[in-house]
C-alpha positions as CSV (number, residue, x, y, z in Angstrom):
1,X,12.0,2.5,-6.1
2,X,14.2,0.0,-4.8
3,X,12.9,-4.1,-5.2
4,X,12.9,-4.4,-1.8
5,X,9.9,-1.9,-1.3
6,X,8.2,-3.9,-3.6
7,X,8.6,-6.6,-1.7
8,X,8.3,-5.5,1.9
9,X,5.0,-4.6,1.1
10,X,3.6,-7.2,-1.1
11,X,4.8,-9.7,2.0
12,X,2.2,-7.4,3.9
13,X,-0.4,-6.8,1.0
14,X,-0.2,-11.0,1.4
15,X,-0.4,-11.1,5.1
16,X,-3.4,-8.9,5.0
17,X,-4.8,-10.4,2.3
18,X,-4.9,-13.7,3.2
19,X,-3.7,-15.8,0.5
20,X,-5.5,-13.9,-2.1
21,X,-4.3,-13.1,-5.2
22,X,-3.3,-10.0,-6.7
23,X,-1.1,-8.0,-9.2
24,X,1.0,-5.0,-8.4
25,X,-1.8,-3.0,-10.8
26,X,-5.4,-4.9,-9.4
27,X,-7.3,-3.1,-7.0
28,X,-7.2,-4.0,-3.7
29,X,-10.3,-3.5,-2.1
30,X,-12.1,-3.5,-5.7
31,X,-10.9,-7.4,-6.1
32,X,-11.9,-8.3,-2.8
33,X,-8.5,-9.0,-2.2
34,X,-8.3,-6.3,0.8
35,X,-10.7,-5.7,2.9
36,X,-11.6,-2.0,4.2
37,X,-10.9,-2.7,7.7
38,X,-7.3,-3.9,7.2
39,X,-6.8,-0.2,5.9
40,X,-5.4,1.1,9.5
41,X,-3.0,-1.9,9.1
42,X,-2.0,-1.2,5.7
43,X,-1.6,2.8,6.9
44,X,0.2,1.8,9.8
45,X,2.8,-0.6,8.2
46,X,3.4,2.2,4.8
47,X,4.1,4.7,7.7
48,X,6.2,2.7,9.9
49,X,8.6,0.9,7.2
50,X,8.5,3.6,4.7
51,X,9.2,6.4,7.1
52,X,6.4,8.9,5.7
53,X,3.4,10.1,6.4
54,X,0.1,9.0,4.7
55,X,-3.2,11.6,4.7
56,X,-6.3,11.5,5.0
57,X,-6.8,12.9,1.3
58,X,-4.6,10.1,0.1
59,X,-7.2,7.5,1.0
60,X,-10.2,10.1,-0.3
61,X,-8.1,10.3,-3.8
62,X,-7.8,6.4,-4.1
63,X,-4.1,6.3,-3.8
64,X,-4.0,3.6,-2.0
65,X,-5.6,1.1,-4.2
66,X,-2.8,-1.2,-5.5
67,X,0.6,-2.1,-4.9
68,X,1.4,0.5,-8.3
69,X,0.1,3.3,-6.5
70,X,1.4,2.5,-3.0
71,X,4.9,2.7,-4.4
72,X,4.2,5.8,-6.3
73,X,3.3,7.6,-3.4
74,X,6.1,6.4,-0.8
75,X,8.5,7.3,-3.9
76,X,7.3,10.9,-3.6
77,X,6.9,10.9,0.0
78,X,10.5,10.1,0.2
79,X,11.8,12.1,-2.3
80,X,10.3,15.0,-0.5
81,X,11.5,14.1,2.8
């Protein structure tokens, strides 16, 4: 996964955030650091910049819970596509 994923979305991660901190492997919403209605912004910017398409089943399954997991899934997403 190229560095600039990483870093594209931890700009957004921060954004949504708002100045909280967090590691690439804490959970989001667990920490606080999230909250659960930024998740249609979070959705919406993986989608858009990534250039795949999120489920329902991934939220259900908790793969959207840290940056470590985001970037596992838009690695397999793309490596589908």
């Amino acid at each position: 996964m190229p560095e600039a994923f990483r870093t594209a979305l931890r700009a957004q991660l921060a954004i949504l955030a708002n100045g909280a901190d967090f590691t690439d492997t804490d959970d989001l919403f667990e920490s606080g650091a999230i909250k659960s209605l930024h998740l249609i912004e979070l959705i919406a910017f993986v989608e858009d910049t990534f250039r795949i398409e999120l489920h329902e089943r991934d939220v259900f399954e908790g793969r959207l819970r840290s940056v470590e997991q985001l970037l596992r899934l838009v690695a397999e997403r793309r490596s589908v596509a």
